[in-house]
C-alpha positions in Angstrom: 109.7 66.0 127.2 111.3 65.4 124.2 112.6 61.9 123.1 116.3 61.8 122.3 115.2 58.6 120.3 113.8 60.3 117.6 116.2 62.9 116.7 118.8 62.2 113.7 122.4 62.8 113.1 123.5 63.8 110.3 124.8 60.2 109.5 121.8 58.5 110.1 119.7 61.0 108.0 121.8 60.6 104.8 122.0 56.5 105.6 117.8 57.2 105.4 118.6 59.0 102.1 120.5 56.3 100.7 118.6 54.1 99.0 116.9 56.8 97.2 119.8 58.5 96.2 120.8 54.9 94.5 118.1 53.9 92.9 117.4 57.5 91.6 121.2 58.2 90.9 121.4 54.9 88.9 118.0 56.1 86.6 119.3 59.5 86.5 122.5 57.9 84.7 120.6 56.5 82.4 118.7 59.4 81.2 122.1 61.2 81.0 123.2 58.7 78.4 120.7 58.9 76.5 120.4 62.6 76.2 124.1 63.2 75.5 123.6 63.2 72.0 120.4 64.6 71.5 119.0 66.9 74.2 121.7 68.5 75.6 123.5 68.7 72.2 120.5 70.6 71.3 120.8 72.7 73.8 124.4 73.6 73.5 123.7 73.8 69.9 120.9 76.5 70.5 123.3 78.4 72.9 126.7 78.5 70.6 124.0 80.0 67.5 123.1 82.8 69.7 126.3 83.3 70.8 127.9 83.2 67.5 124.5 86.1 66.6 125.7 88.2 69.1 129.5 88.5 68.2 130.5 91.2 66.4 133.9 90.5 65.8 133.0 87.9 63.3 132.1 88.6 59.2 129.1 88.2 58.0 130.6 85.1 56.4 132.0 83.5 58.7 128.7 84.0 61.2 126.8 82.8 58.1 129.0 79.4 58.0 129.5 78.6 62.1 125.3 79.0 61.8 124.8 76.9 59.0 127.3 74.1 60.9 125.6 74.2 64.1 121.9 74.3 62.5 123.2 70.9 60.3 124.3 69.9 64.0 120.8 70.2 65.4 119.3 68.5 63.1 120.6 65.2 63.9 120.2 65.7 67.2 116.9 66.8 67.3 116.8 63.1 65.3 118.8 61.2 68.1 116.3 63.4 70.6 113.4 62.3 69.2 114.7 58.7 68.4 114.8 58.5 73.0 111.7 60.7 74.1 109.9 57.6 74.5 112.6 55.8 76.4 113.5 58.7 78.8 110.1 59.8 79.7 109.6 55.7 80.8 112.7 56.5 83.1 111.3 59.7 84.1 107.8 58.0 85.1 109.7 55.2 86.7 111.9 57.9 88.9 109.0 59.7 89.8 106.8 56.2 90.8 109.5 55.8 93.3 109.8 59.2 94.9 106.2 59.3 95.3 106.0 55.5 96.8 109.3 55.9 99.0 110.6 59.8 99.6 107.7 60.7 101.8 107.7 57.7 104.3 111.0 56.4 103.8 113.0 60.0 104.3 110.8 63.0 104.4 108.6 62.0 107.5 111.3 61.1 109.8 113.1 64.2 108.7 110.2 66.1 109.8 109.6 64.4 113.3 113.3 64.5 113.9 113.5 68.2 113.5 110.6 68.6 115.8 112.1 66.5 118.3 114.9 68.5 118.3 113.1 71.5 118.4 111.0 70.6 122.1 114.6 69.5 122.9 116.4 73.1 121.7 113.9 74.8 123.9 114.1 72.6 127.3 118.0 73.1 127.1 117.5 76.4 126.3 115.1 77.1 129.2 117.1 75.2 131.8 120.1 76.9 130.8 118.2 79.9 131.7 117.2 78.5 135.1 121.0 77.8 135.9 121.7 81.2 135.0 119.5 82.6 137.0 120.5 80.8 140.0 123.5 81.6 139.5 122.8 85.4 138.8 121.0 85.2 142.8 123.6 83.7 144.4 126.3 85.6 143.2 124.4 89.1 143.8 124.1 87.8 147.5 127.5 87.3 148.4 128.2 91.0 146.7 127.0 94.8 149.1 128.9 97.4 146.7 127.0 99.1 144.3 129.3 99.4 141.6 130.2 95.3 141.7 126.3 94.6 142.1 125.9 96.9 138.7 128.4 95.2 136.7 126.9 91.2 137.5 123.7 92.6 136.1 125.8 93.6 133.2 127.5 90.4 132.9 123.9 88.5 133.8 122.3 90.2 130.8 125.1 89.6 127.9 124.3 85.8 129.5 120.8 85.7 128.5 121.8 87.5 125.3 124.5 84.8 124.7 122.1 82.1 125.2 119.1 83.7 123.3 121.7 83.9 120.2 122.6 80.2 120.5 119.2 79.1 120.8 118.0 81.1 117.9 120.9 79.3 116.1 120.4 76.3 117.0 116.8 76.5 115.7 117.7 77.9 112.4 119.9 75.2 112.2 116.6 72.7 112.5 114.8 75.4 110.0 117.4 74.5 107.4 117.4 71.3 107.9 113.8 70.2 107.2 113.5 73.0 104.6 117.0 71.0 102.5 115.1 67.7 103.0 111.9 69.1 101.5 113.7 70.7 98.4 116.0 67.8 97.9 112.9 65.8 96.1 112.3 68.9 93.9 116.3 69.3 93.1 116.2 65.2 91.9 112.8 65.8 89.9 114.8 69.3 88.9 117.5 67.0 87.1 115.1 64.4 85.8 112.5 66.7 84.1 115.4 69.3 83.3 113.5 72.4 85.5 109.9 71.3 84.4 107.4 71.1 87.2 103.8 71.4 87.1 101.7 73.8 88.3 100.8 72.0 91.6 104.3 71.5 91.9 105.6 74.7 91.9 102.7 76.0 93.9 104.3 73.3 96.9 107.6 75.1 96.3 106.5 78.6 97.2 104.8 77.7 100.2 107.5 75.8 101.3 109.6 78.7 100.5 107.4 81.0 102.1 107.1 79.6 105.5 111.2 79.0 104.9 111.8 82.9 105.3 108.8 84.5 106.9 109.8 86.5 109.5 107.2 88.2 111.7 108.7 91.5 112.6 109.2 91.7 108.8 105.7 90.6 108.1 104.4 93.5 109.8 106.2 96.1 109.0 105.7 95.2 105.3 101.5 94.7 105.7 100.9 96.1 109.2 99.5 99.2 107.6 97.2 97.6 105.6 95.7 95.4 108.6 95.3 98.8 110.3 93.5 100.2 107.4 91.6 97.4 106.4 90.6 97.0 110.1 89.4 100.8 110.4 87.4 99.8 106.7 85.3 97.1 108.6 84.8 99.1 111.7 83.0 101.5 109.1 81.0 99.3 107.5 79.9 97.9 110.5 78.9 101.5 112.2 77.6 103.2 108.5 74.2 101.0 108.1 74.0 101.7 112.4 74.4 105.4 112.2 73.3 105.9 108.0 70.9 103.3 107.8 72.5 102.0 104.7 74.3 99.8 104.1 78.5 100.9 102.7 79.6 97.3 100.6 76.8 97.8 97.8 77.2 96.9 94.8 76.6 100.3 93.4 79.3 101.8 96.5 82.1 99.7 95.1 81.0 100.8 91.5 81.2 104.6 93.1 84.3 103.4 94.4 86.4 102.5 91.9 84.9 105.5 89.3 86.9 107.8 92.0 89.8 105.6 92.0 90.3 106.1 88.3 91.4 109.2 87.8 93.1 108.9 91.1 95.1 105.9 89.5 96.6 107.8 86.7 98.1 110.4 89.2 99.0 107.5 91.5 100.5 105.9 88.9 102.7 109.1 88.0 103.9 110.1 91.0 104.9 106.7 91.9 107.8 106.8 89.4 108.8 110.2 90.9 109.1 108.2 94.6 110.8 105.6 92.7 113.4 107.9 92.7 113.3 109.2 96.1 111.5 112.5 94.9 107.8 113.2 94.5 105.3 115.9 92.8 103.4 118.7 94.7 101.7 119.9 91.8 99.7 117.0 90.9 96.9 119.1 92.3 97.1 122.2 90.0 98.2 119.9 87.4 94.8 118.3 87.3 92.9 121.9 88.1 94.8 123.2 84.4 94.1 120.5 82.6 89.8 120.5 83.8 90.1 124.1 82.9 91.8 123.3 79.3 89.5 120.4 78.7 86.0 122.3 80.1 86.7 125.2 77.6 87.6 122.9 74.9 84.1 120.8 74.9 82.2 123.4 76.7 79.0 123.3 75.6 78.3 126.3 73.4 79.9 129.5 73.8 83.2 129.9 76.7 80.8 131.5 79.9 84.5 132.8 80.8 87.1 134.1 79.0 91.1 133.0 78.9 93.5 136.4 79.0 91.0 138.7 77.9 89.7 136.2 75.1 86.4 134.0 75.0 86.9 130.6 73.0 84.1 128.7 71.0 85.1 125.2 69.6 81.0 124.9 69.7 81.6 124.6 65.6 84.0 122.1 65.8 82.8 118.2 65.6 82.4 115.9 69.4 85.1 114.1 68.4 87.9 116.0 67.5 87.1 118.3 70.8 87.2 115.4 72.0 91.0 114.1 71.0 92.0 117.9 71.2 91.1 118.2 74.7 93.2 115.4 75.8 96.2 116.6 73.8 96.3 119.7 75.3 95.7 117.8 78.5 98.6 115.9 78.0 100.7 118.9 76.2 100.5 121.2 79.1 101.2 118.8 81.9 103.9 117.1 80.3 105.8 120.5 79.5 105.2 121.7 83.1 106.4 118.5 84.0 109.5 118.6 81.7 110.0 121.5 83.2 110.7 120.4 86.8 112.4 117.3 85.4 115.1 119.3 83.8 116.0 121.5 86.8 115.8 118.0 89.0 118.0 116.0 86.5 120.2 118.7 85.3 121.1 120.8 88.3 120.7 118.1 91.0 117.3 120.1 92.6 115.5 118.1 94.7 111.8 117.6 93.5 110.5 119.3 96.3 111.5 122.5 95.0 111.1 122.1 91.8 107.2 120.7 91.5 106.7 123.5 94.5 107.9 126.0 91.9 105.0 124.4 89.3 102.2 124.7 92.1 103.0 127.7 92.3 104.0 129.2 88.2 100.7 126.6 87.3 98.0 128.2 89.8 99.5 131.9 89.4 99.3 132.0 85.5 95.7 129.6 85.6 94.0 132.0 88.0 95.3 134.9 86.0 94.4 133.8 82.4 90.6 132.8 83.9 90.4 135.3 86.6 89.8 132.3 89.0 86.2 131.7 87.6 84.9 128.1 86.8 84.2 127.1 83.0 80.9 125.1 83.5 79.4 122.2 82.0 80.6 120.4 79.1 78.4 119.1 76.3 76.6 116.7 77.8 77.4 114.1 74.7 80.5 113.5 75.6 80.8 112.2 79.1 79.1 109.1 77.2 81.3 108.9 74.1 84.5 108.6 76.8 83.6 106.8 79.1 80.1 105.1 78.8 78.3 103.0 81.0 78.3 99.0 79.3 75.9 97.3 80.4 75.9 99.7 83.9 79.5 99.4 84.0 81.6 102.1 84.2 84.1 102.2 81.7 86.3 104.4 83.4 87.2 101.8 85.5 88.6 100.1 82.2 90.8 103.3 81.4 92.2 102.8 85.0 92.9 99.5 84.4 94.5 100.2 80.7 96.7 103.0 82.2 97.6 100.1 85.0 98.7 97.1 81.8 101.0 99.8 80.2 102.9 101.0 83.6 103.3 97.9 84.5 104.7 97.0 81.3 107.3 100.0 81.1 108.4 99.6 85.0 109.2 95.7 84.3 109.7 94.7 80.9 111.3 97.8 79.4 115.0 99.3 79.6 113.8 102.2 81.2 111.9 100.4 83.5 114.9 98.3 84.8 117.0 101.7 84.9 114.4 103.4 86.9 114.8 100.9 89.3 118.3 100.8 89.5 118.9 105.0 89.1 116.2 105.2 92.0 118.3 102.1 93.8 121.5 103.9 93.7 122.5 106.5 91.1 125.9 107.0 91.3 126.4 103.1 90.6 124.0 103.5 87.8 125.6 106.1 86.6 128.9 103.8 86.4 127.0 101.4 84.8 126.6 103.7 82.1 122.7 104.0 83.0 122.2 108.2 81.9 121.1 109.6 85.1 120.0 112.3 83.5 117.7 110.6 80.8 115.7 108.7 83.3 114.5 111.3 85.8 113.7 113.3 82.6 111.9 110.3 81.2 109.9 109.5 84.8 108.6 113.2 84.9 107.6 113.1 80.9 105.3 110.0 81.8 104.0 111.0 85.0 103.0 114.0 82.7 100.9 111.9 80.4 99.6 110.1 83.0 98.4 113.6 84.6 97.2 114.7 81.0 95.0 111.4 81.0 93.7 111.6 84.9 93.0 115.4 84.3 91.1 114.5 80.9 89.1 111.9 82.2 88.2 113.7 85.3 86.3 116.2 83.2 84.4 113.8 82.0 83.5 112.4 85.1 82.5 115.5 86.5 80.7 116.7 83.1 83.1 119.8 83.1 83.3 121.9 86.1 87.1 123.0 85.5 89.1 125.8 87.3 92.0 127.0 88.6 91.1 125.6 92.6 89.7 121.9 91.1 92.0 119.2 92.4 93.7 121.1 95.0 95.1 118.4 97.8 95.0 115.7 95.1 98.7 115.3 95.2 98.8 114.4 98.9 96.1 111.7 98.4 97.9 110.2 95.4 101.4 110.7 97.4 99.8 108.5 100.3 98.0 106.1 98.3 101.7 105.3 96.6 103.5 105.1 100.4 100.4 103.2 101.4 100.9 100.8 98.6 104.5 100.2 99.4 106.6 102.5 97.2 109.3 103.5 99.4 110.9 106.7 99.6 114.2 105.1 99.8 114.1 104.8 96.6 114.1 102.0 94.2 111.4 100.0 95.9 108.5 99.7 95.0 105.3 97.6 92.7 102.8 98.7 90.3 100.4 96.3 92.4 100.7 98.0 95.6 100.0 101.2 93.9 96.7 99.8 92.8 95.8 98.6 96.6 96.9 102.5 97.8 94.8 104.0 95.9 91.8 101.6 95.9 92.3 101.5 99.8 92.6 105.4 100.3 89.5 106.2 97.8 87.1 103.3 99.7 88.6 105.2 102.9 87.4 108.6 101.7 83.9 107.4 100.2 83.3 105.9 103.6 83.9 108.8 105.6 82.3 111.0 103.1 79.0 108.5 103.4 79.1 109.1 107.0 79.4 112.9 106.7 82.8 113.7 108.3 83.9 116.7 107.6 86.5 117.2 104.8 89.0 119.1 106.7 89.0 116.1 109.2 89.7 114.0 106.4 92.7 115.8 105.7 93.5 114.9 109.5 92.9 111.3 108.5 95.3 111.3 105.5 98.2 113.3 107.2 98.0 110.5 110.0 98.1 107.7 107.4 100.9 109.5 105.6 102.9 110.0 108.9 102.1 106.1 109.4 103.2 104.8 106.1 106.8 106.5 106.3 107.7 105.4 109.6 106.9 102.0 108.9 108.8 102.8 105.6 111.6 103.8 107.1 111.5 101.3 109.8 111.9 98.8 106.9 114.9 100.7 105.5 116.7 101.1 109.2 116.2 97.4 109.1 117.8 96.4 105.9 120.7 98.8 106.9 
């Protein structure tokens, strides 16, 4: 039973509140006073020279002499701010002395047992209020024989309970709010006195706080529920594999396999995720990668070309490791990016969905590959190379370090470049971006020119891995695993949704997945029967989401 004692009005809370709002308000004052002259004039100082940079209606002149004023400004009152540092970080220490002695016990506390007073209290109401309708519901149905009448009190009886649910769920986001404005109301006063400094612990309190503020279950696991699923499937194998295998799957050396097969993987990932960004996608990431092998196998063959390209048999036998080496991946690069310019232009230009237009690549890509080769595989490369790529250090992969290069600069053009921000906001909505004077055009070109050096890379490095090998059929089905890795990892079809960091997790996830089931000897085609499912999976909950936020 809840006790009506403990619960606060709003009068009594801010009489609580009262004292501290004094004796901070009344420091706070004096801090204001004494930064009047020099801190904030230092900032408004700061402000009007940028300001005064950035207009273009003024001369150069007269930008030269507003400049020169304010910087004579600043310097006396970076004087005057230096003159009562000393002073106003004794305030600031004596402020904070206080919260910490006095916010806590004094306001915070009985905040806190108030709202979960009224919380048990919220809840009795809300169940006896149930009860009564019940009751009610019972006696009125047995004073009622027609069918019709009986049908329309269960009607009315149910938008009750909905009616009541509502006002209880009110009611307790009402409490929510209220312990969640008491908690932040110490960081809003520190928020004035340090001027938006906190430390790291600090801030760290603050996201938790906000956190647990707007966590929402159903949201929780439609965002990670996937992932639990997955993850929960993951131990379920390691468990069974050292049962059924006799070894053991989380070795050290298995997560090294791991991740050496999530490289290349990562640069496809990586590609396609732009592509999704904006609500298209790539089906000839596959022959993309199988052209590429081929281009880089006859480039550092070792020797003499075992097959020939249209008739003709290539040697670069004469040439030196290196520059096969850097010619390799430039043709790599070359040949996926044009093919990829390719089906960016018809996208971007004549509005063709992606679909089509990377179907149309799969299908010009394998045709002419399997044509020029006659379908046969190219070998080994020279054996040198694989180690002047991607050597082991210290019997580390290195390829893993490529991945996690090609990971830095993605991440840097999705978030801190122009077109990162209109990639986002083109995949978003493109007709407001397009308002907005963001070219339309110019960024779904741009996404499909970088998935293609991404493909270049992945395809080149690949090679490497496998020592050569290339042909026409190498890396068939790769787009769907890098397509699902990229759903798995939350990029949304939708459009404009979607983090570098979950790509990572797809892909790592989906390659660990793969490795497992390999290890245990399922059959590949099944695995394809694993992916589809996880695929299926990923978009529902995707467009779940979506439905949702609608």
């Amino acid at each position: 039973m809840a006790d009506k004692n403990e619960i606060l009005s709003a009068e009594a809370e801010a009489k609580l509140r009262q004292p501290i709002d004094e004796h901070i308000g009344a420091i706070q004052q004096q801090i204001n006073a004494l930064r009047k002259d020099g801190t904030d004039q230092v900032i408004a100082l700061n402000s009007h020279i940028d300001a005064v940079k950035r207009d273009k209606s003024l001369t150069k002149g007269e930008r030269d002499s507003l400049i020169q004023a304010d910087r004579t400004g600043l310097v006396k009152a970076k004087e005057v701010e230096g003159k009562n540092k000393a002073q106003v970080a004794q305030l600031i220490g004596q402020a904070e002395a206080y919260l910490k002695e006095h916010f806590d016990k004094d306001y915070y506390q009985p905040v806190v047992a108030s709202c979960a007073a009224e919380k048990v209290a919220a809840k009795q109401e809300y169940d006896q209020q149930l009860a009564t309708l019940d009751q009610e519901h019972k006696a009125t149905v047995a004073k009622l024989s027609d069918h019709a009448e009986i049908k329309e009190e269960n009607y009315i009886h149910k938008n009750k309970l909905f009616d009541a649910k509502m006002t209880y769920q009110v009611r307790q986001r009402a409490i929510k709010d209220r312990k969640h404005a008491a908690f932040v109301y110490q960081y809003h006063m520190l928020d004035l006195l340090r001027m938006s400094k906190f430390s790291f612990q600090e801030n760290l309190s603050q996201r938790w706080e906000n956190y647990k503020y707007t966590f929402n279950r159903r949201d929780f696991l439609l965002r990670n529920g996937l992932y639990f699923a997955i993850v929960f499937v993951f131990i379920i194998l390691c468990i069974i594999t050292p049962i059924i295998k006799g070894t053991s799957l989380l070795t050290y050396n298995n997560v090294l396999n791991i991740l050496q097969q999530a490289s290349p993987q990562m640069f496809l990932a990586l590609g396609v995720a732009g592509l999704i960004l904006l609500t298209g996608t790539d089906l000839s990431i596959g022959r993309m990668v199988g052209m590429g092998m081929t281009a880089a196998t006859i480039i550092m063959h070792q020797g003499i070309n075992t097959g020939s390209v249209f008739g003709h048999v290539f040697d670069f036998s004469k040439m030196g490791l290196w520059p096969r080496v850097i010619l390799a991946l430039v043709v790599c690069i070359v040949l996926c990016t044009v093919f990829t310019t390719i089906a960016g232009f018809f996208t971007a230009k004549f509005m063709m969905h992606p679909f089509i237009s990377t179907m149309a690549n799969t299908l010009i890509i394998f045709g002419l590959v399997t044509y020029a080769t006659k379908g046969v595989s190219f070998g080994a490369i020279d054996p040198a190379i694989p180690s002047m790529i991607i050597p082991n250090i210290g019997g580390f992969p290195s390829i893993i370090l490529w991945a996690i290069v090609a990971i830095i600069v993605t991440w840097f053009v999705w978030n801190k470049t122009r077109f990162g921000k209109n990639l986002y906001a083109v995949g978003g909505n493109p007709e407001a971006a397009s308002v907005s004077r963001i070219s339309v055009f110019a960024v779904t070109l741009g996404a499909f020119v970088f998935a293609g050096i991404l493909y270049g890379f992945g395809a080149w490095l690949e090679c490497a891995r496998m020592v050569g090998s290339g042909s026409a059929a190498y890396g068939q089905g790769w787009e769907m695993n890098a397509i699902a890795a990229c759903v798995v990892g939350g990029v949304s079809f939708t459009g404009g949704i979607g983090k570098i960091s979950g790509v990572v997790v797809g892909v790592t996830i989906f390659t660990a997945l793969t490795y497992a089931l390999t290890i245990l000897g399922i059959d590949t085609n099944l695995q394809f029967v694993f992916s589809g499912i996880i695929i299926l999976v990923a978009v529902t909950l995707d467009s779940l989401k979506y439905m949702q936020k609608k």
